[in-house]
Structures are given as structure tokens and as C-alpha cells.
N, C-alpha and C positions, 0 to 999 in steps of 0.2 A: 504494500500500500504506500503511496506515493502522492506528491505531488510534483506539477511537472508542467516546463512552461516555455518559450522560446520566439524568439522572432526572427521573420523571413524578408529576405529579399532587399536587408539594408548591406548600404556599399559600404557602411562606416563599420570595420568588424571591431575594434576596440570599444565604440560607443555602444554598438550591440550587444555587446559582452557586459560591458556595465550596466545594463539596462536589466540584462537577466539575471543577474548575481542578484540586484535591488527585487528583481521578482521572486528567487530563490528565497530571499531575505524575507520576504512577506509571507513564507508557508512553510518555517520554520517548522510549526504545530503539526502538519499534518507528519513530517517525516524527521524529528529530534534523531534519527540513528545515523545519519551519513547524508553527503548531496554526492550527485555527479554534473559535471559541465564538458559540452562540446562547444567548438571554434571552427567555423571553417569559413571558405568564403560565401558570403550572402545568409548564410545558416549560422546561427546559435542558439542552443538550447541546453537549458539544465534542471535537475531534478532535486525532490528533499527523498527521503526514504525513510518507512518505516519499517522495518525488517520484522517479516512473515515466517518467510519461507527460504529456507537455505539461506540460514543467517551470514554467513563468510562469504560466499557464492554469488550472490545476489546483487551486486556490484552493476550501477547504469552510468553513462549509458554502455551497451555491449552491444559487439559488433560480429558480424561476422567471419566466414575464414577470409578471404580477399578483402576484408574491409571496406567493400562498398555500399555495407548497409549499416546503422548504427539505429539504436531503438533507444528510446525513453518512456516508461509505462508507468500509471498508475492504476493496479487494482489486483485482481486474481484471477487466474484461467484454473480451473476445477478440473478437465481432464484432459492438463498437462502430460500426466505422464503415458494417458493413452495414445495422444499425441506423439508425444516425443517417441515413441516406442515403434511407430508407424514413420516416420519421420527417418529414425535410425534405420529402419528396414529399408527405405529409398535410398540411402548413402550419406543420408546426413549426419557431421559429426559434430559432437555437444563437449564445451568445455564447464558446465556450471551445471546443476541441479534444479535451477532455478523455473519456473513457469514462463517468466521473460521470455529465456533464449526461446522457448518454445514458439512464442510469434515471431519471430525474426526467421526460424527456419521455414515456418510455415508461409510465410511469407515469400519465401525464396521459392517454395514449391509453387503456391499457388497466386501469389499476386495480389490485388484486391480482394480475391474471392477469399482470401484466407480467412476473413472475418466469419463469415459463415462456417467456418470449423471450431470458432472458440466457442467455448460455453464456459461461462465466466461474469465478472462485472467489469469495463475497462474502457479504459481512456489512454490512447498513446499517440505517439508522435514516432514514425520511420522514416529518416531522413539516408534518400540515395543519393549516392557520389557516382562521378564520371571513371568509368575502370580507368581510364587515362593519365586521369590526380585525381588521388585518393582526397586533396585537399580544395578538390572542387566539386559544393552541391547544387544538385541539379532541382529537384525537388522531395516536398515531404509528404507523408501521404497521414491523413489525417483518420482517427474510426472513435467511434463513441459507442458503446456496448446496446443491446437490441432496445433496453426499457429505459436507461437512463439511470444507470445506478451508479453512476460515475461523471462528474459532470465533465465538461469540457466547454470552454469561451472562447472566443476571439474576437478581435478590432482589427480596420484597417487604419493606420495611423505613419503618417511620416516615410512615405510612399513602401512602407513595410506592412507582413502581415503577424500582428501579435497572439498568441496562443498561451492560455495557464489555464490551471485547473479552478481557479478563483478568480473573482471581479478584481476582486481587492490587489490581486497578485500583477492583473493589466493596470490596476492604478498607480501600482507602487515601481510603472516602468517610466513615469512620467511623462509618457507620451499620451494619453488620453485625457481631453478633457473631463474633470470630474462636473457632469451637467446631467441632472436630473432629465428623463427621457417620461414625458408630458402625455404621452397614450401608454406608456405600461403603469405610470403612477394609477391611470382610470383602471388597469387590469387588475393591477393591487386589490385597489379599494373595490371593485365588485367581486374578488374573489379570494384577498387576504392572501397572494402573494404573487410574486413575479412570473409572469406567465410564459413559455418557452412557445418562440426561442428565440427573445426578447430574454433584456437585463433592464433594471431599474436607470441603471447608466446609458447614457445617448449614444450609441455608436458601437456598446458592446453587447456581442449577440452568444447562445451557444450553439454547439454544432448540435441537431434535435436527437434525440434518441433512435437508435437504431440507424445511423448515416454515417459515411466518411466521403472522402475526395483528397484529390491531390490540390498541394499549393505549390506553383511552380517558382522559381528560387530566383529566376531569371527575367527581366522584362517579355512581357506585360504580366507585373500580379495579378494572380485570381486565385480563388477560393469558391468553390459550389458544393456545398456537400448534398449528398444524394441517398437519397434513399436503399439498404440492402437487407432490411428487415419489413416484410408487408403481411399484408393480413391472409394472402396467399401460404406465405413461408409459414406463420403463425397459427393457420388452421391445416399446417400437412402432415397431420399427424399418421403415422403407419398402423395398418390393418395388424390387429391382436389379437389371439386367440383369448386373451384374458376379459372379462368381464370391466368394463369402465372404473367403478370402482379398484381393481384388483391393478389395473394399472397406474392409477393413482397412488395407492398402496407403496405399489414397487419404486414410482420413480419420485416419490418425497421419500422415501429411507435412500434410495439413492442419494438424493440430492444431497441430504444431511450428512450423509456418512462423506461426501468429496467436501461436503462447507466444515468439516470438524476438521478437513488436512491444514495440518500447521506446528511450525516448531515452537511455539510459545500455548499459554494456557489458553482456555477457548472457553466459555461460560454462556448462559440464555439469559436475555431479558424475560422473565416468570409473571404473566399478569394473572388474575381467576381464567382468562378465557380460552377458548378451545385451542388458538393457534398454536400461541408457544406452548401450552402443554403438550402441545401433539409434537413441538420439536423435541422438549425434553423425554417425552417418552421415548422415542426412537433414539435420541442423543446415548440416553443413560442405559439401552439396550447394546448400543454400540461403543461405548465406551463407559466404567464403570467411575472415573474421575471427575466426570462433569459437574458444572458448578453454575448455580442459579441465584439469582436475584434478585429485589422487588422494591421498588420505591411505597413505604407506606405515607400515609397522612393522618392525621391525628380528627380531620375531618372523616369518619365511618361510611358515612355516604357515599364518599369518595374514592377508599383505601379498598385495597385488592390483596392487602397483605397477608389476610388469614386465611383464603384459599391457597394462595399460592402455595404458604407456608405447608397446608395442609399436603397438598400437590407434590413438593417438594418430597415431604417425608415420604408418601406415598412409593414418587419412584428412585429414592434412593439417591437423589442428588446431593452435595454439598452446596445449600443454604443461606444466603447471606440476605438482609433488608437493611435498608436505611429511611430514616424518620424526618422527611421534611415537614415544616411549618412557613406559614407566609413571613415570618421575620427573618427563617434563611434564607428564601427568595427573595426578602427587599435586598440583604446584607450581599447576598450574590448578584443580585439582578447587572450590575452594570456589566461585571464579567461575563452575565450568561448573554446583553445583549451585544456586547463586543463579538463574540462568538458567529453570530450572523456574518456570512459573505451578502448574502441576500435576506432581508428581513421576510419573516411571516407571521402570519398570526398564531402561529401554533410550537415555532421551532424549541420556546424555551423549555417546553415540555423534556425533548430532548436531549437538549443541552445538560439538564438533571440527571435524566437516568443515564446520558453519558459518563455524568461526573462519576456516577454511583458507581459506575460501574467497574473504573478506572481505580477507584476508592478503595473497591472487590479485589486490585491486584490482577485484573485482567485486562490482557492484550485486542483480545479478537472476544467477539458476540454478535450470538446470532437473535436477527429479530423475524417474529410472525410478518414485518410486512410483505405485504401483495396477496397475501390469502385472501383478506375482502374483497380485492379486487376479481379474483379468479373466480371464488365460489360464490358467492353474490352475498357479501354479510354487510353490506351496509342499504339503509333504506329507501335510497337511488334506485334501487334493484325493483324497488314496488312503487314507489312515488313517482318515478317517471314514466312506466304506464299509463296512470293513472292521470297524469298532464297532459300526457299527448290527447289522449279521451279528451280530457277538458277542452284541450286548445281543439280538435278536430270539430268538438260542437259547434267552439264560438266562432271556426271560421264560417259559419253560416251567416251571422248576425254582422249588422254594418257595426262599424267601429264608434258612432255616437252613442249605440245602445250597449257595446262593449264597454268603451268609458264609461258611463251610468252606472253598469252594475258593477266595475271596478269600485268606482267612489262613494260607493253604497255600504261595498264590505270593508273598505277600508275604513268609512266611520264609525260602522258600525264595533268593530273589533280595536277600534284605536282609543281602547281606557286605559288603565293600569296595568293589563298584562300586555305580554310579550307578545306582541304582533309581527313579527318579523315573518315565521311561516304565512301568513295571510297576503303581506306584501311582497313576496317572492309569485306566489299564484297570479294575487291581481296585476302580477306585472306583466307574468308570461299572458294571461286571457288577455290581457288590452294592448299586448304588443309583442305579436307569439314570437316573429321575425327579426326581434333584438340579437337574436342567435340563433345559432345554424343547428341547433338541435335543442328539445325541451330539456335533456339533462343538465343544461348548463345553467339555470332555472333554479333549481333543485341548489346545486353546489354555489352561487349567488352567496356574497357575505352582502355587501350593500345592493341594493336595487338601481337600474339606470336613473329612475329617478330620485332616489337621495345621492348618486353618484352627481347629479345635475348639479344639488344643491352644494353640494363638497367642492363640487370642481368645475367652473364656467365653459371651461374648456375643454370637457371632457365629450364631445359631438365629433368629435374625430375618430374616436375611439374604432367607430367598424372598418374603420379603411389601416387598422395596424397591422402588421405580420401575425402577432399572436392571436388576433381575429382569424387571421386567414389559416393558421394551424388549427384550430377549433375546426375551421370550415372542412378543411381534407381530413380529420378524424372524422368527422363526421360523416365525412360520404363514405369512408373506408369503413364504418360503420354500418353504415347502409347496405353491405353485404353479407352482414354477420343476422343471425336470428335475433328479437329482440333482449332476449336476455345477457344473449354472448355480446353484443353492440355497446352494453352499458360495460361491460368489462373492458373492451375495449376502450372507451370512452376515460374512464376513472384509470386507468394505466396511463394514458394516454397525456391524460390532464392533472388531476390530483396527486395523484403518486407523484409525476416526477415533477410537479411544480413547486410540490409541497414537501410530502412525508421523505422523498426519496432526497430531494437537494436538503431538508435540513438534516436529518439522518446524517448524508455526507459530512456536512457543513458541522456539527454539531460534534459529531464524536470525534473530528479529527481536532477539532480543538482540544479535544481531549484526548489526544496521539490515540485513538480507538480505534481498530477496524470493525466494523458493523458489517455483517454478512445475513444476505437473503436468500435462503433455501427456498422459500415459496416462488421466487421471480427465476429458479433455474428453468434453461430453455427446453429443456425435455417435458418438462411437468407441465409450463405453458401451454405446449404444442398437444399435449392430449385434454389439457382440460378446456381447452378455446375451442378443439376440436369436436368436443362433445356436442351432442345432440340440449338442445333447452330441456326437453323429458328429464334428461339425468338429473340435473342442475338445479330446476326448479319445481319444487316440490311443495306445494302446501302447509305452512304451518311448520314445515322444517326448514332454520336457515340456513344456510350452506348444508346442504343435502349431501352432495356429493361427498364432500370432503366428513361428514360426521360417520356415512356408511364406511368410509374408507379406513379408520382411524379406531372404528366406536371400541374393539377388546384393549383397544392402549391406554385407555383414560378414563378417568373415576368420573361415573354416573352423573356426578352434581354438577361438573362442568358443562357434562352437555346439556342440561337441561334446565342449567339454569338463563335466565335472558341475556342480552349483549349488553356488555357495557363498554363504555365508549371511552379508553384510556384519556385523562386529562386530570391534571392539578385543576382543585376547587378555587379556580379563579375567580367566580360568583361571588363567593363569600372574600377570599383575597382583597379582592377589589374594592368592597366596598367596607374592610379592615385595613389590615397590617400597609396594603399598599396605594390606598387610598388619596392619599396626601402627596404622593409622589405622582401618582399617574396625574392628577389633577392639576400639578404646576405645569409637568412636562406640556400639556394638551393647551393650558392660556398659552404657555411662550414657546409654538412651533416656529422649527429652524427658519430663516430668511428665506432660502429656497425652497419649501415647503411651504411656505406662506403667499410664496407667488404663485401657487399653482392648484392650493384648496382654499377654501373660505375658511377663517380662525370661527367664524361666527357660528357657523353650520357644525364644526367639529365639535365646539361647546355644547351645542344643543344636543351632541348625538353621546355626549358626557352625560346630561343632567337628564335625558330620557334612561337612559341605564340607571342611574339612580333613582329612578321613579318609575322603574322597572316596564318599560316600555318597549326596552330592547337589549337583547342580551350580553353578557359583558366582552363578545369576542367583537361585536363594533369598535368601541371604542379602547380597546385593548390593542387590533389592529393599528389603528393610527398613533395611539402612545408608542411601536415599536419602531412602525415607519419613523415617527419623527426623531426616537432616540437612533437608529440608524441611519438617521440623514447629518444629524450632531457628528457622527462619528467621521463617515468617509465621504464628508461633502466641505466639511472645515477643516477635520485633521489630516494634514495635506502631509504626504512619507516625506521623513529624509529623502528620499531618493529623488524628490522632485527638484528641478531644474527652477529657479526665481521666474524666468520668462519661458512660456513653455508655448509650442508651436500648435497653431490650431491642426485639429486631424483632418487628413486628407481622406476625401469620401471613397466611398469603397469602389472596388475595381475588382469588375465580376465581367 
């Protein structure tokens, strides 16, 4: 695990070099065990390391035999050594142990197509040389793993092209301007975080999930990344004599048993609920040392500690919880929202049980995410049915009697409770075509209309990039059956906008590796593949995955209801951390101030207080504005006093 970063196509190789050491310099966290750095002409790039896997070995960047390819990665390839093994049988020879060398040969074999042999989480950079001079590159080829569990950015700036694993990593090259980007601030605020493949910052984008391309080293820059992951690939799953379930079975103990490979200790995030119990059951089948853990709360309502605990004993794990309260949340908060590459409404959650976990003495952990997205556990899965129904009525009805009985139910419902579900509805009925699909409805933190009132400028919004990704999930959804469309959809969006970039973003602050056995590509490809019958099942949530799992885990879990991991920020809010949120939100940053109304944020304060709306509103905007404090005014050493506007991109 790694970070990993470099710029193309400048003539200045000294300045280039300085520019990446200052980017090294800003992902310190992610890789505290070792960096590597390359030089050549038009080519520079260098990496942090966290050492995984083949601790001595593992050394970046690595090249191969002739040395006209050299790699820099961050993440894990899981059937490495199946690989390597096949690999060896072709004539390839290996000097490391490492998973690395294994793309680099693979690569040599196959070329671009090689991506489609890993399976794994990953983000790298393969910069070719000319066989002629070893000291001269030609171009880099760029890959971002199928789901997006690995981030990866870039900018075009100072007729070069910059690449890190972090915004913050292109900000600290002093070539980008640090300028708030006015249509993803509107994506924020209607959906509580930075929308791909769009960044909060103007100019810097990532490469989207499942894409790579070449960037050529040499006049005329470009960069197009393209698509090698599609809903084609995604639903090709191979004919089985095994039963749906039986294959599910096999290829999560699979998955688990390649996500335990590691030379350091490996431990579960333990909540009450079915996921990670169902990793730890298989984990602790598979290995007898495993080691679990569980953030409790002193709020019960909240706290998941005494299943877990219970869960724990059950299968034999070693055991560990930690006890927060909202005063070590205030005492931590600045740290946990430093922590953010990209704010969200949800990351600090993580950032905690990163800490915890780290606390626990462990290196690598694995999390349940992407199981809701597979096997339909969240209420997307029934709610947006149930919308599109709605909205198919009211496209009968003109839009005057649509408005009417929008403002009907919004008075009617606009007392003292939480109206927020009501105004997500009456937003999609009175204006179904604000988006390219009713689930995005559903997942809404603010509505276009209070988005209006936050932000003057926020009518631009359908014409961004992150619109137009929405737009081709969508259609690419439109081939899948209704229920497999929302999984799609929620991988698509959710996941890697949110849980999967703060996940990254959060544990590596906390030198963590966080590993996703639910998002391995085997398991994907047969539960995407599945028939809706298997999937969706009446009154049982995730169907598929409870038949698959049900002798591994104790009764109570399955049957008890979902609960939806989160610190009691409700009650926080309006305690221990009350007086803080409340200054931040009067004195939002200067750039933030020219771009939402102070007036309108206030009010969407003092309605949470009078319980009108829930506390991830105004929660959201306390984060955005404490990280706009951060990497909008605290400008890196690294930056240059007079710094050059960026040159527009060149595609």
C-alpha cells in the first residue's frame, strides 16, 4: 500500500523533481516505511510505501530485465502468485516476491489488456523508455482498479501532466491553483461529497473507476482515460454446476482467504451486523489468530459493542473495543478533519475506527464494505421502485398540478419533524428530470431546491462532468434488471464517492491498509450476474448472501434488523459539539462565502435545532467549511510566492 505520484511531459527535469519530492512530502501518512523516486527525461515520479507484502523485497519503483519499463503502485493484487506462476511458465523471470513485479510482467505479456488479469485494489503509474536510452521516456500508461478502491487524480498544469494518489499531494506540487470548483461545490451539497470524476478543486479530476490510458511524455500532451471495466465484463459470469448460493459461498471464503495474504497482522472491523460477521466467521475458520474490533458508545442506541463482543467470543477471535464519547470527538475533531483529502459528510466516522484500529496494533483490516451494494441491504433497493411508480404517475399530470401537490405536502409535513424524506419525493414528483435516474432522489442530502437557496449559482450544475457520469451509469444501468441497476448504480456512485474514497483517505492517515473482500472481482461477477429471483426476496434483506453464509453465524444476527453504522451525531450535535459547529457555520471560509449564502447555511443550523432536519445537513457544511480552512488558506511549503496560472487541459 502506497502512495504514489509524478508529472509528465515537463522539459524542466530538476524542477520536476522538486515538485514530486514536495508531492512525496504530502503522503508521508499513507507510506511512513520507505519512498522510491525516478528521473528521466520529461518523466518523474515517486512513491511513499507502506510495507505489506514482502517487507525487504518490495522496493518501487522496479523495473524490469532490459529496463524499459519501471512501475510505481499503490495497493494489492490478491492473485499475485497465481499470476506470477503463469507468468514464470511463459519465461518470465522474477527478482522480488512482491505483487508489484507481478504487473510489470504482466504487462510485458499483455499490454493494456493486463488490467483485466488483476484482481486486486490499485492505482499505478508504468512509465516506458525508448530500448535506444534507457534515459529516455516515451510515455506512461495510467489504470485505476474496476470499483475505485484506490483513488487516483490528475491536472493539467504548466504545459505538464500531474498524477498522485491525493488532491492535496497535486496541491503541494505548487502548480495548481488552489480554486474552489463552483459545480462540484453544488454536487457536494446535494449529495454530501465530491462527486467523480470531478474534485472539489478546479482543474483537478480522477481517473473514474475501472479506466486507464496512456499519457504521452512527448509533444502534444494528452490524457483520455477509457473505459476496461463495463457492465458487459461485470455481468460475465461462467456457467456452474453449483447452485447461486453455493457459488457465492465459495468465492467470498475465496476472497477472504487471498485478502488475509500479508506479512504483518490483519484484524476485522466487528459491527452487530451480518457483513463483517460473515468475514470473521470465514477469517477465524481460516486462520485461528485473527483479531477483531469494535468502536463502542456510551450512547446504547447507538453502540454495537455487545453483539459484537458477543460474536466475537462466539467465533473464537481475539477481541479488542474502544469507548468513544463526543468530548473525544471535539478533543480529536481537528485531526480527524485534517484527515480528509476530500471532505464528506460521513468520513469522520472512519477516521475513528481507523484510529481504533491502528490503537488495536494492526496493520491491514478488513471491512464488510460493498456487501450492501451487491446484495441489496440498503433501502434504495425498495425506495426507488417505489419512485419511479411515483414519478411514472405524475408524468401524466401537467407540471402546474404537479407543483400544487408538491406544495401541498411540503406544508403540510413542514412542522417540527424531520421532513427531509418528504422533500427528496416532492422534489423528484415536481421535477423527475433533475436527474438521469430516480435513485439519485433517494441518495439526495440537500434538494435542488434548498441547493438554490445555498448556492445562487448553483443552475449550472446539469451541464458538469459529474452530471454526465451519473448520466452513463445510468444508461449502463438500463441494461441490468431493476434490482441489479441499483447495485450498479450505488457502486457506481456512493461507494466510490463516499465510503470507498474516505475508507482510503481515512485509514491511510492512519498508515492503515483497509481491505475489501466483498468488492473482489470474482464474487462481483457472479452476484451482478445473478438473476433478480435470487437477490430479491420478500421480507428477507440480502437474501442471497444470508442463504449463503446462514451455518456460519449466530441466529441473532440474522435476524435481527439493519443498523446503519454511525456515531450519534444527533445527540453530539446538539451537546459536546455544539458550540463548535455553531461558530464554524457564522464564520464560513472567504471562498466558501462567495459561493453559498452564510444566510441560508444559518437557517439550515437553526432548523436542525428545531428538529426540522437532520443533523447530516448541517454537519455536511461544518466539514466542507473546516476543509476549505485547511487546503484553501494553508498554502504547502512547497508552494512557489508567485505561482503560474494552469494551462487548460490538452486532450
Amino acid at each position: 500500500m502506497c502512495g504514489i505520484c509524478g508529472i509528465i511531459g515537463s522539459e524542466d527535469q530538476a524542477a520536476a523533481a522538486e515538485r514530486v519530492h514536495a508531492m512525496m512530502n504530502a503522503m508521508v501518512h499513507r507510506g511512513p516505511d520507505g519512498q522510491g523516486f525516478l528521473a528521466a527525461s520529461r518523466v518523474s515520479v515517486g512513491m511513499r510505501r507502506l510495507s505489506i507484502i514482502d517487507l525487504p523485497g518490495g522496493q518501487q519503483p522496479i523495473w524490469n530485465e532490459d529496463r524499459t519499463l519501471a512501475l510505481i503502485f499503490n495497493g494489492e493484487i490478491y492473485n499475485f502468485r497465481d499470476l506470477r506462476a503463469s507468468l514464470q511458465h511463459h519465461g518470465h523471470v522474477f527478482s522480488t516476491q512482491s505483487d508489484t513485479e507481478v504487473i510489470l510482467h504482466a504487462y510485458e505479456r499483455w499490454g493494456a489488456e493486463c488490467v483485466r488479469h488483476l484482481r486486486g485494489m490499485y492505482a499505478f503509474a508504468l512509465v516506458e523508455f525508448s530500448p535506444e536510452n534507457e534515459k529516455h521516456a516515451t510515455r506512461v500508461f495510467l489504470a485505476r482498479d474496476r470499483v475505485g478502491i484506490k483513488p487516483l487524480y490528475y491536472a493539467f498544469a504548466e504545459r505538464s501532466l500531474l498524477f498522485a494518489s491525493e488532491v492535496r499531494a497535486l496541491l503541494a506540487s505548487g502548480s495548481i491553483r488552489t480554486r474552489l470548483d463552483t459545480q462540484s461545490i453544488s454536487g457536494y451539497l446535494l449529495f454530501g461529497c465530491a462527486c467523480e470524476p470531478t474534485s472539489l478543486i478546479e482543474g483537478i479530476r480522477s481517473v473514474p473507476p475501472g479506466c486507464c490510458g496512456y499519457a504521452s511524455a512527448d509533444e502534444p500532451l494528452s490524457f483520455v482515460p477509457k473505459p476496461y471495466w463495463t457492465v458487459a465484463d461485470a455481468t460475465a459470469s461462467p456457467r456452474s454446476v453449483r447452485s447461486a448460493t453455493g457459488q457465492v459461498r465459495a468465492a467470498l471464503e475465496d476472497s477472504v482467504r487471498c485478502h488475509l495474504i500479508a506479512d504483518v497482522p490483519v484484524g476485522i472491523f466487528l459491527s452487530s451486523g451480518l457483513d463483517s460477521t460473515a468475514l470473521a466467521a470465514i477469517a477465524a475458520r481460516q486462520n485461528n489468530s485473527i483479531k477483531t474490533f469494535t468502536l463502542a458508545f456510551a450512547e446504547q442506541d447507538f453502540s454495537e459493542a455487545a453483539v459484537a463482543r458477543s460474536t466475537a467470543a462466539c467465533l473464537g477471535t481475539e477481541h479488542s473495543e474502544l469507548l468513544l464519547t463526543g468530548e473525544d470527538v471535539l478533543s480529536r475533531l481537528d485531526e480527524a478533519v485534517h484527515g480528509f483529502d476530500q471532505p464528506s459528510a460521513d468520513g469522520i466516522n472512519t477516521y475513528f475506527v481507523s484510529w481504533a484500529a491502528r490503537q488495536a496494533g494492526l496493520k491491514v483490516a478488513l471491512s464488510g464494505l460493498g456487501s450492501d451494494e451487491l446484495f441489496g441491504g440498503y433501502s434504495t433497493f425498495q425506495s426507488t421502485p417505489r419512485l419511479a411508480r411515483l414519478l411514472r404517475a405524475g408524468s401524466y399530470l401537467p407540471q402546474w398540478l404537479r407543483r400544487k401537490a408538491t406544495l401541498s405536502a411540503l406544508s403540510f409535513y413542514n412542522g417540527n419533524t424531520n421532513s427531509d424524506p418528504v422533500r427528496k419525493v416532492a422534489s423528484a414528483f415536481f421535477r423527475p428530470h433533475d436527474f438521469p435516474h430516480p435513485y439519485f432522489f433517494n441518495r439526495m442530502l440537500f434538494t435542488p431546491d434548498a441547493l438554490a437557496a445555498l448556492q445562487e449559482s448553483s443552475k449550472s450544475w446539469k451541464a458538469s462532468d459529474w452530471w454526465q457520469w451519473f448520466a452513463t451509469i445510468s444508461s449502463e444501468a438500463g441494461q441490468l434488471d431493476s434490482f441489479t441497476a441499483i447495485s450498479w448504480l450505488e457502486i457506481h456512485s456512493y461507494l466510490v464517492n463516499m465510503l470507498l474514497r474516505d475508507t482510503d483517505t481515512m485509514s491511510m492517515r492512519n498508515s492503515l491498509e483497509v481491505r475489501v473482500p466483498f468488492l473482489d472481482e470474482p464474487l462481483l461477477r457472479i452476484v451482478l450476474s445473478c438473476p433478480e429471483s435470487k437477490k430479491n426476496q420478500r421480507g428477507i434483506r440480502k437474501a442471497l448472501l444470508v442463504e449463503a453464509i446462514r451455518d456460519l453465524i449466530p441466529a441473532d444476527v440474522i435476524r435481527q434488523p439493519k443498523r446503519t453504522f454511525t456515531l450519534p451525531w444527533e445527540i453530539w450535535l446538539r451537546g459536546p459539539l455544539r458550540q463548535r459547529v455553531s461558530t464554524s457555520l457564522a464564520n464560513c471560509h472567504p471562498s466558501l462565502a462567495e459561493i453559498i449564502d452564510i444566510s441560508a447555511v444559518l437557517k439550515v443550523w437553526q432548523d436542525f435545532l428545531a428538529g426540522r432536519r437532520s443533523w447530516s445537513r448541517p454537519w455536511a457544511i461544518f466539514v466542507l467549511n473546516e476543509w476549505t480552512k485547511r487546503n484553501i488558506t494553508e498554502v504547502p511549503r512547497s508552494f512557489v510566492p508567485e505561482r503560474k496560472a494552469a494551462a487548460p487541459a490538452i486532450s
